[in-house]
N, C-alpha and C positions, 0 to 999 in steps of 0.2 A: 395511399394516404400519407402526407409527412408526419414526419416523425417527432412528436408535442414533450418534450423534456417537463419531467417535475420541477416541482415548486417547494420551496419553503413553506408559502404560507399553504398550499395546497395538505400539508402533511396532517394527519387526523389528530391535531390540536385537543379537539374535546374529547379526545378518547384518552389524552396522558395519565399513567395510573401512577400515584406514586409509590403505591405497595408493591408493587411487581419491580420496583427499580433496584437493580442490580449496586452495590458501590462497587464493587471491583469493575463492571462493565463501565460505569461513569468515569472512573480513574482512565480508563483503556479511550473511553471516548472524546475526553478532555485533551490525550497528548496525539491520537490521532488529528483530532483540528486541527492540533498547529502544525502538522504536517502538512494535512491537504492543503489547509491554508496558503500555503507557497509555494501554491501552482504554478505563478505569472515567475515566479523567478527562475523556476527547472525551463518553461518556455523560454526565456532568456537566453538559458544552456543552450537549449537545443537550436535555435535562430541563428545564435553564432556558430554551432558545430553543421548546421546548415543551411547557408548562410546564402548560397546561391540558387536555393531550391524554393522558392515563395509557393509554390502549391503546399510541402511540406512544414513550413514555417506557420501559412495560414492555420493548417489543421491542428500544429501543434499552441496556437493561442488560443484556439476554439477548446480545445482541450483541455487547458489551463483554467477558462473560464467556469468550466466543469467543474476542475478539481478546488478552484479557490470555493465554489457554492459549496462542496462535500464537504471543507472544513469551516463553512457559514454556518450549515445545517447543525452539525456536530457541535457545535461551539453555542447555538443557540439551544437544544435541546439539552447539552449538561449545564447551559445556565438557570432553563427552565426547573431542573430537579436541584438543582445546588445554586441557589441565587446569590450564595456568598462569594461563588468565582468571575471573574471577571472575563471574561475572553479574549479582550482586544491588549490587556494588561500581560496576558501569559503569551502570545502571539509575540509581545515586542521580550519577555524575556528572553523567548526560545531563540529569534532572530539577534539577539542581542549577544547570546552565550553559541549559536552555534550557525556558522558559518556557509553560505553555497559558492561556490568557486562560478562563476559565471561568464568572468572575461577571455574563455579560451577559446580557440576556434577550431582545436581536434577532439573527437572523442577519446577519453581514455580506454577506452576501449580499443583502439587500435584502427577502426575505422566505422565507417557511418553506417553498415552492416551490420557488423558490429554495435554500435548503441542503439540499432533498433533491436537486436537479439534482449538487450540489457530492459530495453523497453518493456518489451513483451514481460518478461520476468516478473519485471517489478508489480504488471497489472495481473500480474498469473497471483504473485501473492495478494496483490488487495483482495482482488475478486473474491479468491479462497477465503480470506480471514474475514468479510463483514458477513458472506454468504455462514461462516461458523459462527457468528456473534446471531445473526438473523435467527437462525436456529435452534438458540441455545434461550434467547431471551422472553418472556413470558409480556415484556413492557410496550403494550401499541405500537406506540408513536416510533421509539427506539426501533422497533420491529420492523413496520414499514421502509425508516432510513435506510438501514442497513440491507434490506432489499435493495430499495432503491440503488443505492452506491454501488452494489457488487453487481447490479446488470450493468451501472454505467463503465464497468472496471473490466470488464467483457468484452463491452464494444470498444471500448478506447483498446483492448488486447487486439482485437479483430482488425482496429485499424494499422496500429502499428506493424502489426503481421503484413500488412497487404503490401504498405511499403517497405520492408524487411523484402517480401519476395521483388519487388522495384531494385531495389538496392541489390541485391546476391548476382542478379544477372549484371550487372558491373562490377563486384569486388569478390564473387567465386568463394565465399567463405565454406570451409571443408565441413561436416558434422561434427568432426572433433575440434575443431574451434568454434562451431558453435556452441556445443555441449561445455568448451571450456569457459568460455563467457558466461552461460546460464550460471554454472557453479559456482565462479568467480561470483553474480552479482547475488547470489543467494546467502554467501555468505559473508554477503557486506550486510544484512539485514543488522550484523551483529554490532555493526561500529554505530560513532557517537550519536548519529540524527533518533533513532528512535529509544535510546534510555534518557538523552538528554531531553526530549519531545515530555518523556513521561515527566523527569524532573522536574523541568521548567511547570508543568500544567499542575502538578500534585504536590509538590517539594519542595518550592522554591525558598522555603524560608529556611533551610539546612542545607550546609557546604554540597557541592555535586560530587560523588563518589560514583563515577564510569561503572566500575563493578555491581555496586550494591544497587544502583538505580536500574543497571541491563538486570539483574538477577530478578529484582521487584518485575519490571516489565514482561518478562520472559513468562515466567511461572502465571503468572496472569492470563498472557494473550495465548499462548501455545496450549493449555486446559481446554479452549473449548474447539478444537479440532477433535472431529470424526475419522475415522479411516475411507467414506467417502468422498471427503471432505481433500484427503488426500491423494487419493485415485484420480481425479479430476485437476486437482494440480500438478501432477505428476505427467499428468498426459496435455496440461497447454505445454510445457517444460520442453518435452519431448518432439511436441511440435515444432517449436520456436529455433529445436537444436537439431532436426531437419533427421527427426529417428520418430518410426512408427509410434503413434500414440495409445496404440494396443499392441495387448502379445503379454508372451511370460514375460520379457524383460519388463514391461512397463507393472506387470503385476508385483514381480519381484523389486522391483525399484519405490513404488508403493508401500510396501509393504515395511521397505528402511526406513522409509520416510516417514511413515509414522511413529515407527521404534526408537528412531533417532528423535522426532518431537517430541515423545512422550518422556524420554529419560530426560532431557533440555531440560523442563517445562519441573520434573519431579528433580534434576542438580539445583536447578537454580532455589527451588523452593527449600531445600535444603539450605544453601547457602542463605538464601535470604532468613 
């Protein structure tokens, strides 16, 4: 049977509770939109970084298409609980104050193996983090999304993975450059796209302070991780980096990663 993608208006509408509505998840759900929101521009990236490959170009606007609806979805249900934000008004902030490099035609990454390694990553964290919002939230409608989005952030993982293995049997990347690439794109979460996403959606009427707006976002979004939550990320990670997805090391790697989230999540709360 093919495969029927949801819908906006499909989402259980009459079930919106506003007592069950989270404001901190609202905050978190407002600067995720304008991220997903600029699907069709990271597909831009990737068409030029591969440029001669139109199977992989195709998939990745199909993808895009995806990811612009996740930040439709997002952007229409925190209008629905907060009607004083505007969504399309914080969209042109965010694009305004914060930049995608698009005109390039190599991966920073080093090679096109490479930014699929990087790929994987990035859907290793969405998936993770809407699958902890789904979990943690008590709000229908919210609830449903955030399912939704974190199987679409799965499959788009699964996809890039297939062509990651496409791509290795031509550019032979070792596990230790894959492992260094994961690292490398996990610890880019920390740069300006996702404090300035919050800024622009929550902030916008106070100077942007890089610090104080990642610290605000941090202690936020990093609270409602599980240690399941991180076992499962820990082991796409490890996939992606061409290292068994189980074992002690993945147990033990687990295990930082949460200790490492959890102190993040309690400096930042501090500092903020």
């Amino acid at each position: 049977m093919a495969y029927t993608h949801w819908t906006i208006e499909g989402l259980p509408w009459d079930k919106l509770d506003l007592s069950k509505v989270d404001p901190d998840k609202v905050k978190l759900a407002k600067a995720a939109a304008l991220v997903e929101y600029n699907g069709h521009i990271y597909a831009d990236y990737l068409c030029n970084v591969f440029r001669d490959d139109p199977e992989f170009c195709r998939i990745a606007r199909d993808w895009a298409v995806e990811e612009v609806q996740h930040g439709e979805a997002l952007g229409t249900w925190a209008a629905r609980v907060d009607p004083t934000w505007d969504f399309q008004a914080a969209v042109q902030r965010f694009r305004d104050g914060y930049k995608i490099e698009t005109g390039v035609e190599t991966s920073k990454r080093g090679s096109r193996a490479g930014e699929l390694v990087s790929r994987c990553i990035v859907e290793t964290g969405t998936s993770s983090y809407y699958t902890a919002l789904a979990d943690d939230t008590e709000e229908p409608v919210f609830k449903q999304l955030c399912r939704h989005i974190a199987a679409d952030e799965l499959r788009h993982y699964k996809l890039f993975y297939d062509h990651l293995k496409r791509y290795l049997e031509q550019e032979k990347l070792n596990r230790f450059q894959r492992l260094w690439i994961s690292l490398s794109r996990i610890n880019e979460t920390e740069d300006d796209e996702l404090s300035y996403a919050f800024y622009a959606a929550n902030y916008w009427t106070r100077p942007y302070q890089r610090e104080e707006n990642n610290n605000e976002y941090t202690k936020l979004a990093y609270s409602y991780y599980q240690p399941e939550h991180l076992d499962r990320m820990v082991a796409m990670v490890f996939k992606a980096s061409g290292l068994k997805p189980q074992g002690w090391l993945h147990d033990m790697a687990s295990k930082f990663a949460y200790s490492r989230m959890r102190k993040k999540a309690n400096d930042a709360a501090m500092a903020a």
